[in-house]
N, C-alpha and C positions, 0 to 999 in steps of 0.2 A: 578477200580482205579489202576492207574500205580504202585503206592505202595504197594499195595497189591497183584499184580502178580508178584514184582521184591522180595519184602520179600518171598512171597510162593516158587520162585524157592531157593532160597539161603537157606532156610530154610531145605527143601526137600535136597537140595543136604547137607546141615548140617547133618542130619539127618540118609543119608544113608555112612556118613562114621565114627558113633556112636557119633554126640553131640547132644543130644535130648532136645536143647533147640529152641526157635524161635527166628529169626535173623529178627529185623525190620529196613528196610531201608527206608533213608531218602534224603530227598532234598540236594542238594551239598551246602556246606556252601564257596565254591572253582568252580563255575562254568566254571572256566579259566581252570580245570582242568579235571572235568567229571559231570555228570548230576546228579547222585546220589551218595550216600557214604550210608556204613554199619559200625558202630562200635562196633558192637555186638562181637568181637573179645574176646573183652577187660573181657567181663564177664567169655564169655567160659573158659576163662584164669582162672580165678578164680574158675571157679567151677571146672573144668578138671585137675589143676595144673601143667598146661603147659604152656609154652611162646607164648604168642601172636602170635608173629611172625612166629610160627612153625604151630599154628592152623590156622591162617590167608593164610599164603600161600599154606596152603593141601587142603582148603575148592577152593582158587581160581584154583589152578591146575585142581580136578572135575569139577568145573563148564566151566572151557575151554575143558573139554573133553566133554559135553553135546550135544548130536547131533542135537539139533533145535537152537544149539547156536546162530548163523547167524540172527532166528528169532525175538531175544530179543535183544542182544548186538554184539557193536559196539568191543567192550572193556571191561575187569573185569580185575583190577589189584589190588595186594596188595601192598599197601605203609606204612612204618615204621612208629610208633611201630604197630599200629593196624587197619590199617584201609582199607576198600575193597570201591576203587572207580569204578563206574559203567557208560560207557559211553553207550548209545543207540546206534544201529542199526536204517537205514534209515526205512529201512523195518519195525519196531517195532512203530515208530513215527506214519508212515502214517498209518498203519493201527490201530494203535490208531482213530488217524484223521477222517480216514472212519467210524469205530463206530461210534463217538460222533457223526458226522455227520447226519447217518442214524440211528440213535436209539432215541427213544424218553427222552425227558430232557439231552440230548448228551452224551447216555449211561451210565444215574449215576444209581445207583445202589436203587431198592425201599427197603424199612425196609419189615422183615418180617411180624411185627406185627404192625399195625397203633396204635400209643397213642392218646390219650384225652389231649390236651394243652389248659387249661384258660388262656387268655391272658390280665390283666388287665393291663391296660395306658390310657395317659391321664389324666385324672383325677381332670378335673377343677372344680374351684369353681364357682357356678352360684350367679350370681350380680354381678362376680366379673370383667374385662375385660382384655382378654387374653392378656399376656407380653409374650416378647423375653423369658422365662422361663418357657411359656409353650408350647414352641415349642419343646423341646428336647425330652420329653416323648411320645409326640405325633409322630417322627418321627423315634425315637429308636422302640418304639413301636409295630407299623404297619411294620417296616423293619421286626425284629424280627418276627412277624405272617406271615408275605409272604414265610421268608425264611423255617418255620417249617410246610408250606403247601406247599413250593415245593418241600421239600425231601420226603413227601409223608406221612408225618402225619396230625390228624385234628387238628382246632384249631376254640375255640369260641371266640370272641371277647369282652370286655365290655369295655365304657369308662370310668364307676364308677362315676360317676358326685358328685361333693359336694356340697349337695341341702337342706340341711337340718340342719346344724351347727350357727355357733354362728352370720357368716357374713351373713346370712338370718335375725336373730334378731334383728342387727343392723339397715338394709335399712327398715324391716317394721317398726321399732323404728319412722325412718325419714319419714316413709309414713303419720303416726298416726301424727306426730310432725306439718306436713306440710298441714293435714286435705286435703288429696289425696285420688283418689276413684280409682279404677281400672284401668280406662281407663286413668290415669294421668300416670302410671307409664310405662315410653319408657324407650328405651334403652339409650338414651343420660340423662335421667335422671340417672337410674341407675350407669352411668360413673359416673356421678359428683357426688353422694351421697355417693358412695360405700369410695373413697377414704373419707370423709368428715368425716364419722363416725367412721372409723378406726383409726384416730388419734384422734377421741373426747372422745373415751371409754379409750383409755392409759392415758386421766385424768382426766377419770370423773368416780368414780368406782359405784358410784347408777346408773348414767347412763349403765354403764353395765352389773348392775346386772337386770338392767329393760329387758336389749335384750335379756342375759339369759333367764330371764322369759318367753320373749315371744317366743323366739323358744323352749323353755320346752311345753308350750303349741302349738305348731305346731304340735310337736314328739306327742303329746299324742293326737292330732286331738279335742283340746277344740278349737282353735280361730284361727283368722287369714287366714283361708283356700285360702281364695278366693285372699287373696295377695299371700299369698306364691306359687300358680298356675299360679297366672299371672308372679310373678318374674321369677318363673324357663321357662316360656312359651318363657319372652320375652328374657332373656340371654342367652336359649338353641337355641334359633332360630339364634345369633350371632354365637354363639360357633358353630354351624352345618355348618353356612357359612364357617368359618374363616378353621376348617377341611375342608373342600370339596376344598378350592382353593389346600392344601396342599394334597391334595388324600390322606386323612386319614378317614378311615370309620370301624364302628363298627358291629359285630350281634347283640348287643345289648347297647340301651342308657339308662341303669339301674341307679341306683343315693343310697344316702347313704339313703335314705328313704325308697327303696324299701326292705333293710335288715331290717326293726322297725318290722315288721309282725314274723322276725325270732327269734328276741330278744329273746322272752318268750319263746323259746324251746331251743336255747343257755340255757336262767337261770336255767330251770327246768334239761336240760342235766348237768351241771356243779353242781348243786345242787347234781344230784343224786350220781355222782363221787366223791362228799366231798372234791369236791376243790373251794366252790365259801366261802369266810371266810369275817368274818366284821369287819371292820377297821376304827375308828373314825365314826363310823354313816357309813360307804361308803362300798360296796359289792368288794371284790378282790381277786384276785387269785395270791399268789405265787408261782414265777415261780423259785425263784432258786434252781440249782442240788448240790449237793456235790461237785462234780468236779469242780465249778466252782472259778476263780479265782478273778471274779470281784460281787460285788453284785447287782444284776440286782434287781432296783424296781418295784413291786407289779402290775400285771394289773389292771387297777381300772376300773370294769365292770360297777358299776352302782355309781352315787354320794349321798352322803347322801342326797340331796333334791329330788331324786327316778330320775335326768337325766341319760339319756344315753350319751358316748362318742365315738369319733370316733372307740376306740378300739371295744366294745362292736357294734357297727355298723360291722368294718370288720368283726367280729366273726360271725355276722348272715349273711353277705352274704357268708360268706364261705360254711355256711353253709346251705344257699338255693342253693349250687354252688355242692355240695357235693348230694343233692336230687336230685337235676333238671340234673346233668351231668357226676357226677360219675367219676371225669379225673382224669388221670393219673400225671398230674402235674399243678399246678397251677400257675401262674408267674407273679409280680407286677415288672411294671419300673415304679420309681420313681427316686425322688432327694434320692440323697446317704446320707441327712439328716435323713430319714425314718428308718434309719436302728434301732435305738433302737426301735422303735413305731412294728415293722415288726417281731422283735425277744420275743419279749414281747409276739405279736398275733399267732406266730408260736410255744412259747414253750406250752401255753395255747392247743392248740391243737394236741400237741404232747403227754401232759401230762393227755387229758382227751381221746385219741382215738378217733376225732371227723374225723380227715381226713383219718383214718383205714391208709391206703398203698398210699395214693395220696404224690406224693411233694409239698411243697411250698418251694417257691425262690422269693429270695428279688434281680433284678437285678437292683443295684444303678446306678443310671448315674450320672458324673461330671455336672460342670455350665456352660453356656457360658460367657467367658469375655472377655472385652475389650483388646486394645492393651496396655492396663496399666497395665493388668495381674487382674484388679476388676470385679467382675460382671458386663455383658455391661450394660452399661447407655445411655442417648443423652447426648448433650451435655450441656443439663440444669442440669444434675443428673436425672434424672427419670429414670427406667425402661422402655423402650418403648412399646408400644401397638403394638401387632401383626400386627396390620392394617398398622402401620407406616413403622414399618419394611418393609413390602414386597415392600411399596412405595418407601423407601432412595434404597432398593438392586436393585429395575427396573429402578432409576433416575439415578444411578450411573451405570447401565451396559449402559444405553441409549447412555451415553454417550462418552462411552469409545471410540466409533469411526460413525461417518458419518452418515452409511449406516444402522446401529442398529433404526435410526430415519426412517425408511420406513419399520421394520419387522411388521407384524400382531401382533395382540393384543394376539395373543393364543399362538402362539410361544413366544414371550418374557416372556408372562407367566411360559413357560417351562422352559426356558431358566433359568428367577427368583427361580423357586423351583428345578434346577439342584445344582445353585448358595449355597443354603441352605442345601439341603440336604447332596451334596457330601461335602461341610462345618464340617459340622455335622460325619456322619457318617463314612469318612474317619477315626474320632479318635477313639480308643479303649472306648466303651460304657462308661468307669467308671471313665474317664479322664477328668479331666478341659480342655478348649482348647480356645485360641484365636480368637477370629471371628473379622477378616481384611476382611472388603465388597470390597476394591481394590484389596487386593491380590486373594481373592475367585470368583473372576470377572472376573480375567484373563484367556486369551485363552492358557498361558504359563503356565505350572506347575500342579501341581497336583490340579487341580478342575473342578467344573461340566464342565462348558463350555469348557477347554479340551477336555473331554472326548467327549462331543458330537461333537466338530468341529471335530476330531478325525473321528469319524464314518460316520459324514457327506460326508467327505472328502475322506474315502477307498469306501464310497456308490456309488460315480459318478463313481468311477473305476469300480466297480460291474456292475455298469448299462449299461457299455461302451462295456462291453464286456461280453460274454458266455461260460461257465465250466460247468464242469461234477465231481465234486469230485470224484463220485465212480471210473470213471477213473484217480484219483491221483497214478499218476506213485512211483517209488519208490526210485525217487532223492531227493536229498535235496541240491542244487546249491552255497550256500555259508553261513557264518555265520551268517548273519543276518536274513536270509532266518532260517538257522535251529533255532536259538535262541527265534524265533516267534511262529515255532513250538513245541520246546518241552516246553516253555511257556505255549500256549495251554494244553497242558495234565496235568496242575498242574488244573482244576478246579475242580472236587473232592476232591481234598485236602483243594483245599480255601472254596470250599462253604462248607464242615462237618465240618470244622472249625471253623465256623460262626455259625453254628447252635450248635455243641457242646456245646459253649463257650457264645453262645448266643452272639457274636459279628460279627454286622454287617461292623467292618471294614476290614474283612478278605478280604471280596468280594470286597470292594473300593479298596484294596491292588491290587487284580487280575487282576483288571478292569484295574487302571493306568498303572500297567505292560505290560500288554496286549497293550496296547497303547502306551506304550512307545516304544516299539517292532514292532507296525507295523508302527510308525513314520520313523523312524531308518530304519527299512526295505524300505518303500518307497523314502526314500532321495538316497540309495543306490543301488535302484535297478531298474533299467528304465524300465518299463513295457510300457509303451505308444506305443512305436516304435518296441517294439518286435517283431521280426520275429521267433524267435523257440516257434512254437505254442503248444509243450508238454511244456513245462516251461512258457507258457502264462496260459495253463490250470491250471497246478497248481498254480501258483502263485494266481490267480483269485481261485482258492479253496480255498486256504490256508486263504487269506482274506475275502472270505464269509464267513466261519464256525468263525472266528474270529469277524464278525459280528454281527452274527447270537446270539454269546455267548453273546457277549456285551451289545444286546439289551434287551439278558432276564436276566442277571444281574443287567442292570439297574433299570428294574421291579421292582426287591427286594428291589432296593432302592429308590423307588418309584419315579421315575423319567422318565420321558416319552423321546422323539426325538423330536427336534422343524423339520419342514419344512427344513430350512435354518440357516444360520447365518453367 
């Protein structure tokens, strides 16, 4: 990482003229001015009792006296009161350039120790049919697992399906009602039922204490089996479709039934710690600490009529999650609703030792909404169906021009799920964020179809012509030119970024940069008719590795290359 070799020398030379702290250098917030800056001045100041200004300029003076100077920098200046700006050396760029180039994953750097990451998303409810709202977790998601298996750690997948609650009770309620046999109940039923009874139990409360009932007795495997296998049979077979268009795929399609087996070694565990207490008839665990400033209510493990709840469900897969895989951290993207339901099931297991040293992390994600600033709707007011969706994003790209009416059916596909994803993902995971299908459609500005005309478009250059990187000379011909390049060396920092912070918008940051960069550069720089064939070469380097980067970025965010466009 370029920041970690320009901190290492500044530091080193810190070092050897007695300030033994470390100097970490950063990204130029003044790129008009130099490529990096240090303000690490400012503390030494503080801890040394000396003026900036005096340590700042002794530290730059050694570092101009360094004898491989030429190799790293262009430039090291100190500017008032405290700050050391750092331009690059041509030479430092490109052979940057050539690592990423020739080194596998473009020279990032592998962890020394691989962790264990559960990665739970998703997370639909079966009978229910997928909205615009269960797209976000599914795409945060799988970003998220790509990016923590290409830094070089593992990761398991679940989608946690909700197979076994109350809107199960519900549809077999309407099965029984309707005198339906098995082979009655399709998916197009399921659509129309599922809404139906959802508003019939908000007024009819025997009515739903009847559904209660009857998924009480699914949980406990007395009745109903053979509906509640066909229901999940026939809604998980949607839900598998509607992921697969969007390349979202799991290691495992586990469901909140598959934790009912752990249950009883939950109770018996939390029993034996003297923390499972009874309350109104009902089994619970309080979770609040001293410290705490707000009063957090009670987990309610089990109900007085002996059901289980969602909470008590997470707790057993945690904890077949904890048997079966032992990770190192555990990680739920959800609605940023979740967060009391998440802190509840977290302190629970902090406070009984159940997940010994593993983390849990609750990573919330925002909604999407409309250009009203509401959760999106159509224009009836509904919530739209997944299925609709991807139809109005492909009728409306179709049509934006002519020639979109003769792409292949695979490519527009692509094309469709760029539209979304880089939608999506461009925002910081835990943000609300506007979804304009015209403005995320466009081949102008920050979105998919940019990006990919983008690539499309430096490819036929690629194709036109032949380079050698490892012979990239060690010029750099104008600003645009270099701006392109030391652009490129920031991906290390974008993609740890991402994975630190678990946000996949770092890498849509780098991506559109990156593109914005080699636009700019090719408007600017006539390669076509070039005759100085060392500045053909590189230039043709410089935009393959910039290619090369794009298209396994795009990966992460799970977005393929059409053909055309």
């Amino acid at each position: 990482m370029v920041i970690d070799t320009l901190s290492n020398i500044l530091t080193n030379v810190a070092n050897n003229i007695g300030y033994s702290e470390h100097l970490r250098v950063i990204k130029s917030n003044r790129p008009d001015l130099c490529d990096y800056q240090c303000d690490g001045v400012f503390n030494l100041s503080k801890l040394y009792h000396k003026s900036p200004i005096v340590i700042g300029e002794e530290i730059v003076s050694e570092i101009n006296k360094i004898d491989d100077f030429d190799n790293y920098f262009k430039s090291v200046e100190f500017c008032k009161p405290g700050f050391i700006n750092i331009t690059l050396s041509n030479k430092f760029i490109n052979d940057c350039l050539i690592k990423m180039d020739t080194n596998f994953k473009f020279n990032l750097k592998m962890p020394s120790r691989v962790l264990t990451y559960v990665v739970d998303y998703g997370g639909p409810n079966i009978a229910k049919p997928l909205h615009v709202g269960h797209m976000r977790p599914a795409i945060v998601g799988e970003s998220i697992k790509r990016i923590i298996d290409y830094v070089g750690h593992k990761t398991i997948s679940d989608v946690h399906l909700g197979d076994i609650g109350l809107p199960i009770g519900e549809v077999i309620y309407a099965i029984k009602r309707d005198n339906l046999t098995t082979s009655d109940i399709t998916l197009e039923y399921l659509n129309k039922v599922y809404p139906m009874m959802s508003a019939l139990i908000k007024e009819d409360e025997e009515i739903k204490a009847e559904c209660a009932s009857i998924i009480k007795d699914v949980q406990e495997k007395k009745n109903y089996l053979d509906y509640w296998k066909k229901i999940c049979d026939v809604s998980s077979s949607d839900i598998k479709r509607l992921y697969k268009y969007l390349d979202v795929s799991f290691d495992y399609w586990l469901g909140e039934s598959d934790a009912y087996d752990y249950i009883p070694k939950v109770k018996e565990y939390l029993i034996s710690k003297d923390l499972l207490k009874e309350s109104n008839g009902a089994k619970v665990v309080f979770i609040n600490k001293e410290t705490d400033k707000v009063n957090y209510p009670p987990l309610i493990f089990e109900k007085s009529n002996g059901a289980y709840l969602y909470e008590s469900s997470d707790l057993g897969t945690i904890y077949q999650r904890m048997e079966d895989f032992n990770p190192d951290y555990i990680l739920y993207i959800t609605d940023a609703r979740q967060g009391l339901h998440f802190e509840q099931v977290f302190r629970v297991c902090e406070l009984s030792g159940m997940t010994k040293d593993t983390k849990l992390i609750h990573l919330p994600h925002g909604t999407i909404n409309g250009i009203d600033g509401k959760p999106y709707k159509t224009r009836s007011g509904e919530t739209p169906k997944l299925d609709d969706l991807f139809k109005e994003v492909k009728s409306i790209f179709i049509s934006k021009k002519e020639s979109n009416k003769n792409m292949s059916e695979e490519d527009i596909n692509i094309i469709v799920n760029s539209i979304l994803k880089f939608a999506d993902l461009q925002n910081g995971r835990d943000k609300d964020y506007i979804f304009d299908i015209n403005k995320f459609s466009d081949t102008q500005g920050k979105t998919g179809p940019y990006i990919l005309y983008t690539y499309l478009r430096m490819n036929k250059i690629i194709e036109k012509f032949d380079s050698n990187i490892n012979n990239l000379s060690n010029n750099i011909y104008n600003n645009y030119d270099r701006q392109l390049r030391v652009g490129l060396l920031d991906f290390e920092e974008f993609l740890m970024s991402a994975f630190r912070e678990f946000k996949p918008s770092y890498i849509a940051d780098y991506i559109y940069n990156i593109c914005v960069s080699m636009n700019s550069f090719y408007q600017n720089n006539h390669i076509a008719n070039l005759k100085d064939l060392e500045k053909l070469n590189d230039w043709i380097s410089v935009i393959k590795i910039a290619n090369k980067i794009i298209k396994e970025m795009l990966n992460l965010l799970i977005i393929d290359i059409p053909t055309e466009m």
